[in-house]
N, C-alpha and C positions, 0 to 999 in steps of 0.2 A: 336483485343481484344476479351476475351471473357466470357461470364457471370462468367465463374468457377473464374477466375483469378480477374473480377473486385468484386466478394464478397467477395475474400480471402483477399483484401490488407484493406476492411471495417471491414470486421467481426473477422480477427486474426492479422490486423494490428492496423496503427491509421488515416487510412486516407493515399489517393494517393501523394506525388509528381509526379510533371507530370512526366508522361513520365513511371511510377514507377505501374499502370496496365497493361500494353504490357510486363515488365521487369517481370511480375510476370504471362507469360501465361501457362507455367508449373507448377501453384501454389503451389502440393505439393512440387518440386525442391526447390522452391525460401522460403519455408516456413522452410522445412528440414535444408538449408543452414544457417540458425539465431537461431540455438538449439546446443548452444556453451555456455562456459561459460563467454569469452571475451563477449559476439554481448552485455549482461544486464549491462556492467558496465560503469560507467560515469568518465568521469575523472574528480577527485575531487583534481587537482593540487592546484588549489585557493580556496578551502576551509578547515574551518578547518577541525580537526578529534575529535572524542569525548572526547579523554583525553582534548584537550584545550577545550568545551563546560564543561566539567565540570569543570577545572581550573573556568573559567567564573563562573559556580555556586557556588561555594564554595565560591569566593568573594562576592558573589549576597547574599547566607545565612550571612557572617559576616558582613555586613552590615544591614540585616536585623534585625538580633540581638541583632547588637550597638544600630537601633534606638528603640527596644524593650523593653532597659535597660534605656530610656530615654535621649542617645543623642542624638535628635531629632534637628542638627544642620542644617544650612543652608548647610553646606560643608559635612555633610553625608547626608542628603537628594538627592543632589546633585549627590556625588558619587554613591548613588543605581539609583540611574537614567543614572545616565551613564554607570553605569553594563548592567540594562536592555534595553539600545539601540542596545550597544555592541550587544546582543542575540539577537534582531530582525534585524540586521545588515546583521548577519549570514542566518539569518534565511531567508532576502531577498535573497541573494548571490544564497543560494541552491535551490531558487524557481526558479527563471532567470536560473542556470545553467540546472537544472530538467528538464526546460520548453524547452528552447533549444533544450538539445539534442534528445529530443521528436520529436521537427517539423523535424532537423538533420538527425532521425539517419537514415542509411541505412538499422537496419535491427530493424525494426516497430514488430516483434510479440517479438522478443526478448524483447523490451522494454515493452509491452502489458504485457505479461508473467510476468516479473517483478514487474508490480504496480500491476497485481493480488494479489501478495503476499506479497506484501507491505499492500495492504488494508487489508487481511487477520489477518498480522501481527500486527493490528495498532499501533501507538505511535504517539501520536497530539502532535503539538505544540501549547496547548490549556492552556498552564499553563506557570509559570514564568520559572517554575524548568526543562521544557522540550523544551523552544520555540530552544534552541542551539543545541538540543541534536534528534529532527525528521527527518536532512536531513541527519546526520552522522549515524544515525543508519539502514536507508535504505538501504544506500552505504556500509557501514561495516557487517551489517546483514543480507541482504536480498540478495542484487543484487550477490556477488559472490558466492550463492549458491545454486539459482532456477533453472539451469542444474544439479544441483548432487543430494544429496538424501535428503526428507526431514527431516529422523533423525537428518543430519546435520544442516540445514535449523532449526529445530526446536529450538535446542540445542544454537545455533547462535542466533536467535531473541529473546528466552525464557532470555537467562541468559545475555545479551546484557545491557549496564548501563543505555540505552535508554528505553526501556523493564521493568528494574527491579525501576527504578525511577518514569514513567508515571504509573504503576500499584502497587506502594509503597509499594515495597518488603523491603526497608531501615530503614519502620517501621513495620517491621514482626521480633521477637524476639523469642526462643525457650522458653516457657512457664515455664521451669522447668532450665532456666539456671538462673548464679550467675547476671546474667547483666540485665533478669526478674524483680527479685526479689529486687534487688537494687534500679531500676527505673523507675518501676510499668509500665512497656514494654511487651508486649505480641503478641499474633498470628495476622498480617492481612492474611485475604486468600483472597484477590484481584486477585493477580496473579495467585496461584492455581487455581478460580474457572473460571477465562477465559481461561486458558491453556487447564481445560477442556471441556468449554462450546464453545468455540469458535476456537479455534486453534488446536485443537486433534479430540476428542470422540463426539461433540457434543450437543444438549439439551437434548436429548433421548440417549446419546450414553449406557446406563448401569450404570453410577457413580451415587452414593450418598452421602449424607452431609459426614461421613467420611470418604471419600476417596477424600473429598474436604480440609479436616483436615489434614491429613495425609501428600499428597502433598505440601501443606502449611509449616507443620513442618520440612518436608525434604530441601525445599527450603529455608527456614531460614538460615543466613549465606550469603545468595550473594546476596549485595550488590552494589549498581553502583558509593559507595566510601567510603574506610574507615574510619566512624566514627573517631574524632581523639581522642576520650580516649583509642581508639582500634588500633593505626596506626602501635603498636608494634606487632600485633599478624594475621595481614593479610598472606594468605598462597595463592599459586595456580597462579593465573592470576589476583591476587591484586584486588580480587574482592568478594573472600572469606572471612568471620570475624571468623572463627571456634568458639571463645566465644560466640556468638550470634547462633548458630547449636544450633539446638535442639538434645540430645543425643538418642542413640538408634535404635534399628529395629524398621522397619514401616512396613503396609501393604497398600496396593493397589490395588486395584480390585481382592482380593482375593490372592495376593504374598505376599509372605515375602520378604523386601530387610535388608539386614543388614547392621548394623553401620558403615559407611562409608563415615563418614563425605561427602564432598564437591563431590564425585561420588554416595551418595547416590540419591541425584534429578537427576542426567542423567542418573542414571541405570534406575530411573523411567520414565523420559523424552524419553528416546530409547526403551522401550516396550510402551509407547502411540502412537510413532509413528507408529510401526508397528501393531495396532491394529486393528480387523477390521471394528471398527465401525468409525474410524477416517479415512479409506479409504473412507467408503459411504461418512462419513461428504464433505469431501474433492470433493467427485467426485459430486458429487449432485451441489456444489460449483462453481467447476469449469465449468460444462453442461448447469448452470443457466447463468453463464456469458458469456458464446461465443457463446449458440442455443439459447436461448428462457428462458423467465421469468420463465415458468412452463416445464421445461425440459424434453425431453421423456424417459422414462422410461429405455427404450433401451440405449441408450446416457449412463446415471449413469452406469448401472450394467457395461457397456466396462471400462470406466473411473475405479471404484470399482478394476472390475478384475485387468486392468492394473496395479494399484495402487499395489493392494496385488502379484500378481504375478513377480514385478520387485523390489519387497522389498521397494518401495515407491522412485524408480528412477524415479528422475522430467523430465530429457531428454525423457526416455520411455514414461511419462505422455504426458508430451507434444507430442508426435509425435503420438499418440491416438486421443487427441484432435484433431488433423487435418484430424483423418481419421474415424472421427465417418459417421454417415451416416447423408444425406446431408449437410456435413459442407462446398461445394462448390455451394448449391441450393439457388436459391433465391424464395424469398425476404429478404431481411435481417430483422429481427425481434425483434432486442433489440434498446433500446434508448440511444442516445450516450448523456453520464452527461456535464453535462456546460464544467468540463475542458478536456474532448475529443474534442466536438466539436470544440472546442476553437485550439485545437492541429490541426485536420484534417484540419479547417479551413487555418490555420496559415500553415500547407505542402503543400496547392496549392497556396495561395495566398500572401505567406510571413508575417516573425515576424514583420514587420513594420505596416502593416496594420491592423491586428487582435489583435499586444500586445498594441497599441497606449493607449486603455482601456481595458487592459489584469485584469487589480489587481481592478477593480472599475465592471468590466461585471462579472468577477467569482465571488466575495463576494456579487454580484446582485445575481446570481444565487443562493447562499448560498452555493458551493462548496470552499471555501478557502484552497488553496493547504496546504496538513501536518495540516489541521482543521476540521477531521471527530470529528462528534461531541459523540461519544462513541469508546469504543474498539472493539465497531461489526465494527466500518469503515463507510463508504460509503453505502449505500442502491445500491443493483442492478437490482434493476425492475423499468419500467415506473412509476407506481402508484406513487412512492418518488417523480421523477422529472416534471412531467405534468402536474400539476397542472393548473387552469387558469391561475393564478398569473403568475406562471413559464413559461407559454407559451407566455404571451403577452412581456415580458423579453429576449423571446429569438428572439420573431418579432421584438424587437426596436431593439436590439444589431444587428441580422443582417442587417437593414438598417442603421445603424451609420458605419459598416463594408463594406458593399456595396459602400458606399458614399467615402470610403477612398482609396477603393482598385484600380487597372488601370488593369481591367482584361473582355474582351468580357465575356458577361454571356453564350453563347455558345462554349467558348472556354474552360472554367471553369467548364461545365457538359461535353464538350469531354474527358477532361482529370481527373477530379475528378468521373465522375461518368460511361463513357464510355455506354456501352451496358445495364447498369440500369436503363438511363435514356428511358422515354417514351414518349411516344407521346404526353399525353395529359402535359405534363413537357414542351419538346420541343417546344409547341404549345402555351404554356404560354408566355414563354420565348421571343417567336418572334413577340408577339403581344405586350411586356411591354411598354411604355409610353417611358421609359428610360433606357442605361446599368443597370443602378444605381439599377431601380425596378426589370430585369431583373435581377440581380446577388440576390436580395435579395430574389427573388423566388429561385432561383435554391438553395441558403443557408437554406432555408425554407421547402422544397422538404424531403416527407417522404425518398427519396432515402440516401440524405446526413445527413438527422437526425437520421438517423437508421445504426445500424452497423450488 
């Protein structure tokens, strides 16, 4: 084994199965090998898909309605509450299946890759109207297209029912239409202005208030379900309201696009992506996630170039990312969040032992899978996660983990942490009272708290 290979399956996977450091001593080979489009996808044979998550909702608003209008009955109380089990049902189902294939899969950066841009992307299941609709639109959105380009990628998560419900594009109306004015409906720019704050251009990328307008008014129209006074006039991918479009050319960073209904937003959506301040945004992004909180300088600009120079091909991105400069050096330098560790933990040690209090240790931590608490996502620097509080949380959980597992704590830093481990670790280790205290240092160990 050797350092190159035991930082690569930490820092661009999720954690060793055994045996799964030695399998990665060509690291870039084994890294190369999981930059496909199958290695990100999960099989969602048992779960639903978003058309039934929304089915689900739409019964969830007629109920809400009834009891609005005052029939506040035992038997519709009832039925909204069995709607909304129904959704968290779901919404278990995809976190177990999620979680899985995580400890599972064979090819770890492929899946890493993917919750990059799921976080990126986010859509919480933080609300009534979204808890059915976070785990379908990873799988639908995200995951079959973080090997191809992000125009596609963009165009996919942006206008996704998942996407345009959690960021209330449903209640964005074109200003000057017949359906305005009738029922005092107008602009939200929700989703424009994360689109370009956070998912394109960035905070600094060049936009201003109206080009936050603009895209706003373009984007009016798609919808993640046809209104039913509107269900006669849906066009495209039945997700279109054309009455509800705002009519007209727009401008956008200085372009004219023209009236073009339901391809005016992706005529616009397909020059953000290739822009190049949503390359920086992007590349800064991803530098800070796989090197270091404060990324070097050098790092961005490869990322940048790459990004612009492959028309914002994610397979080209990614295989950058593997070959920036020391991305095989150690130390490892980032913090791995409650539910990595929880993952890495769970690929050497198994889902029995670590999920026993999988749902009760992550919502301790305050990560709750598909529960980032804004549409930034997730925090990715230490400072988020390290806190005292969070620290002495992450010393109980791993002695309640320790206590469960049947695994020598030196057999556990052979194989989880191989040639990262050190001496004064080692020397810990063999001096512990107990396996038990034993495996809870090595779980403790800046080597396996660090990715």
């Amino acid at each position: 084994m050797s350092i190159a290979s035991a930082v690569a399956v930490h820092r661009f996977g999720l954690g060793p199965q055994a045996g799964e450091i030695a399998a990665a001593d060509d690291p870039m080979v084994w890294l190369d090998a999981q930059i496909t489009s199958k290695a990100a996808l999960i099989d969602a044979s048992n779960l639903p898909s978003s058309k039934t998550a929304l089915d689900t909702f739409t019964t969830l608003r007629e109920h809400r309605k009834s009891l609005r209008s005052g029939n506040a009955s035992a038997k519709a109380v009832s039925a909204l509450e069995g709607v909304i089990e129904t959704q968290r049902g779901a919404l278990r189902k995809e976190v177990q299946t999620r979680m899985a294939h995580s400890v599972t899969t064979p090819a770890p950066f492929a899946d890493r890759w993917a919750r990059f841009w799921s976080n990126h992307f986010t859509v919480a299941a933080t609300r009534a109207e979204t808890i059915g609709l976070a785990g379908p639109y990873e799988r639908e959105a995200i995951r079959p297209h973080v090997f191809g380009r992000f125009a596609d990628l963009l165009k996919a998560a942006v206008l996704h029912p998942g996407m345009l419900l959690y960021l209330d594009n449903h209640r964005s109306v074109g200003p000057s239409t017949r359906i305005a004015s009738r029922r005092g409906l107008g602009l939200n720019e929700n989703l424009a202005r994360e689109v370009l704050e956070l998912h394109t251009l960035g905070v600094n990328g060049g936009y201003g208030q109206s080009d936050v307008e603009s895209l706003a008014k373009a984007l009016t129209g798609w919808m993640p379900f046809a209104p039913r006074v509107l269900r006669t006039s849906v066009t495209g991918s039945g997700m279109f309201v054309s009455p509800a479009h705002e009519p007209g050319p727009k401008s956008l960073l200085g372009k004219r696009y023209p009236s073009d209904g339901q391809d005016q937003a992706k005529a616009m959506l397909a020059d953000l992506a290739r822009h190049p301040a949503t390359a920086a945004h992007v590349a800064r992004k991803l530098a800070q996630h796989f090197l270091a909180d404060e990324p070097p300088k050098a790092a961005v600009d490869a990322l940048s170039k790459s990004f612009r120079g492959s028309g914002g091909n994610l397979s080209a991105l990614a295989r950058t990312v593997v070959r920036l400069e020391g991305a095989f050096e150690a130390p490892l330098r980032k913090v791995k969040t409650p539910e990595e560790l929880m993952i890495a933990s769970a690929r050497m040690l198994g889902q029995r032992a670590v999920f026993g209090q999988a749902k009760r240790a992550i919502e301790g931590f305050a990560q709750r899978p598909f529960g980032a608490p804004s549409p930034a996502g997730w925090p990715d620097t230490a400072e988020a996660w390290l806190s005292p509080d969070a620290l002495q949380k992450r010393i109980d959980w791993a002695g309640n983990v320790a206590k469960r597992a049947r695994q020598r704590p030196d057999a556990f830093v052979e194989d989880a942490l191989g040639p990262l481990a050190d001496l004064a670790l080692l020397t810990a280790i063999a001096r512990a009272e107990s396996p038990a205290q034993g495996l809870t240092l090595a779980l403790m160990s800046p080597q396996f708290q660090r990715r």
